[in-house]
C-alpha positions in Angstrom: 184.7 -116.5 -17.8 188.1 -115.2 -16.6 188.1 -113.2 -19.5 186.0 -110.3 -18.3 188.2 -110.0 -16.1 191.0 -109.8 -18.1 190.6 -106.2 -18.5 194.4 -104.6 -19.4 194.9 -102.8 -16.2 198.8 -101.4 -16.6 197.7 -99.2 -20.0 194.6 -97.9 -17.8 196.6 -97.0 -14.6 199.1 -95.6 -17.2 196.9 -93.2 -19.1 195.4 -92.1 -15.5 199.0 -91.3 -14.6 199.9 -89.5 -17.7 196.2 -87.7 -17.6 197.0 -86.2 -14.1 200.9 -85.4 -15.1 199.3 -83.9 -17.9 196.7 -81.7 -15.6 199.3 -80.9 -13.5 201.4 -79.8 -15.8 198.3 -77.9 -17.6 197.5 -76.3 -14.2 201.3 -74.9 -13.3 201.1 -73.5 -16.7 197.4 -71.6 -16.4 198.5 -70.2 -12.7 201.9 -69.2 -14.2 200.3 -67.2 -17.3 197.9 -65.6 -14.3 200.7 -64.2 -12.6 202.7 -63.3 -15.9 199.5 -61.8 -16.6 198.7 -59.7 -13.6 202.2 -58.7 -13.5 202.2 -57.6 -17.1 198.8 -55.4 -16.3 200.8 -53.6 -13.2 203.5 -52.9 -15.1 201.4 -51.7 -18.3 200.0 -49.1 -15.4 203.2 -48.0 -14.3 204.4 -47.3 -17.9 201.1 -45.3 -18.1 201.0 -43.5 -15.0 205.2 -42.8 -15.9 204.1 -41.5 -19.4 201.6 -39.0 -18.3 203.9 -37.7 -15.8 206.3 -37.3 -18.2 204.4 -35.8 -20.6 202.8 -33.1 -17.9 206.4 -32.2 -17.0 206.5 -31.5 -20.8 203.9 -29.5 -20.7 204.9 -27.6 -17.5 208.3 -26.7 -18.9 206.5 -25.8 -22.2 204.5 -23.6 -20.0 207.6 -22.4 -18.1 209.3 -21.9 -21.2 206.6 -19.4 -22.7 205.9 -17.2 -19.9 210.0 -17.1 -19.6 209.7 -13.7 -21.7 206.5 -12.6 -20.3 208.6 -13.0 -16.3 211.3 -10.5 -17.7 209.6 -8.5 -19.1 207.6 -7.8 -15.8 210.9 -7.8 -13.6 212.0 -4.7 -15.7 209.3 -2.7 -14.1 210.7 -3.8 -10.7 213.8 -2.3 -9.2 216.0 -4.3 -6.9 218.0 -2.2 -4.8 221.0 -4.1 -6.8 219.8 -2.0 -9.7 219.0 1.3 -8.6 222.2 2.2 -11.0 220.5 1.3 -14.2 217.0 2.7 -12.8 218.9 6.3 -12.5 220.4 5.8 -16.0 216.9 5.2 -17.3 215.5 8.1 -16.0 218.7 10.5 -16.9 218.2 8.7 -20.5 214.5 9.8 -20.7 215.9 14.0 -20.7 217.8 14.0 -24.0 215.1 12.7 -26.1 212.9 15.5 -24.4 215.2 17.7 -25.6 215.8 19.0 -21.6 218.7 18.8 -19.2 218.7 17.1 -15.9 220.2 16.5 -12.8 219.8 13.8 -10.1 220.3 15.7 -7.0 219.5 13.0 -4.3 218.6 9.4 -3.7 217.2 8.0 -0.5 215.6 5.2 0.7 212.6 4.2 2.7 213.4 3.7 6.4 211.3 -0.2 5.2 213.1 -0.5 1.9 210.2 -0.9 0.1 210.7 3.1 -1.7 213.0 4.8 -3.5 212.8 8.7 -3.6 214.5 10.6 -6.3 215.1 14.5 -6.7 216.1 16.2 -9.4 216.3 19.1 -11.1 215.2 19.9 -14.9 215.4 22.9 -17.4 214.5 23.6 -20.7 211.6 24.4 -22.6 208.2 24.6 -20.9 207.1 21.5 -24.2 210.4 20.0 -23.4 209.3 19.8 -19.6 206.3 18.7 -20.4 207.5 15.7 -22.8 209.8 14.7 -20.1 207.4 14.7 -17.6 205.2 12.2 -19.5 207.9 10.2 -20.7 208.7 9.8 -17.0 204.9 8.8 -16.4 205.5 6.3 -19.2 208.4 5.0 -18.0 208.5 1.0 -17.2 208.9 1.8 -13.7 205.8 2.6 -11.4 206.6 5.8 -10.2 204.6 7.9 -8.0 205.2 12.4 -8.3 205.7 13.6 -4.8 206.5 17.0 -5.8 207.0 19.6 -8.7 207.9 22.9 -8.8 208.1 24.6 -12.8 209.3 28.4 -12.5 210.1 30.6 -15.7 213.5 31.8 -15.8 214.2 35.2 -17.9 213.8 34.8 -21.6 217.0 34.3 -23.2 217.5 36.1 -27.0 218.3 33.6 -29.1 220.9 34.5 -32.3 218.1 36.5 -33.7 217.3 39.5 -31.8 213.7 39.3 -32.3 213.4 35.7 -31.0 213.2 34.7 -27.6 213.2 31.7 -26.0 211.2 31.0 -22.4 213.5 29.0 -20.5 211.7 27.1 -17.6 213.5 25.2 -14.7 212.0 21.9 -12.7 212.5 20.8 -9.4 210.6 17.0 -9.0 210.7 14.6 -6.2 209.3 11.3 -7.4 209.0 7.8 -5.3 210.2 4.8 -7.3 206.8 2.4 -6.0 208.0 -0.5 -7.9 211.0 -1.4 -5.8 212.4 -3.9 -3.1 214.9 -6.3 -1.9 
């Protein structure tokens, strides 16, 4: 009748003891994969959130990097009074190829600096005028024609008697619009 009793106790309270190391152990384990888990996801996030901003600085020097010819290409048609030299040049470049000669007879400025006013003096044919006059217009620079005063000089007798050629003389005053600090 004792033998009911008899029950082996020490393997019992032995597995209970290893069962609760064992779901101990099995619990540190879950909550640390958790944390590795949730700190895994933030960092994932970061690297994403890192990538796009990476690649839109890509694209914005991309960008940059395109309208880089378009930018100088615009700042020829502005002047800075820095380059009011190369301006002057242009403009005393534009008379040969209208067959005319010219002459830059003044330069002033704007009491404001924002203008630049030009006078000058032109001769040759009335065509040759003309083309230099519209090559002006054309020019890169946004000019604006204050004044102009053509006049016909005498007809001068070219090596043949019979042929004479009408020499005209210009006196312009244009305003360099396009121009500042």
């Amino acid at each position: 009748m004792n033998r009911q009793n008899n029950f082996p106790k020490i393997p019992f309270f032995l597995s209970i003891i290893f069962f609760g190391i064992s779901l101990f152990i099995f619990l540190f384990f879950y909550r640390a994969i958790n944390i590795n888990n949730k700190e895994s996801q933030s960092k994932e996030l970061e690297w994403q959130t890192e990538m796009q901003r990476r690649e839109a600085i890509k694209t914005l020097d991309n960008s940059v990097k395109m309208v880089e010819g378009d930018k100088a290409q615009l700042e020829t048609h502005f002047a800075q009074s820095s380059d009011v030299v190369p301006f002057l040049d242009t403009i005393e470049g534009l008379a040969p190829q209208a067959s005319v000669t010219s002459e830059i007879t003044s330069v002033d400025m704007s009491a404001d600096y924002t203008g630049l006013y030009v006078s000058m003096k032109a001769s040759g044919t009335f065509s040759g005028l003309y083309k230099f006059l519209t090559l002006l217009e054309n020019s890169p620079y946004e000019l604006d024609f204050i004044s102009l005063d053509m006049h016909q000089e005498m007809p001068v007798v070219a090596g043949n008697k019979n042929v004479k050629i009408s020499q005209w003389d210009a006196v312009l005053k244009i305003e360099l619009l396009s121009f500042g600090e």
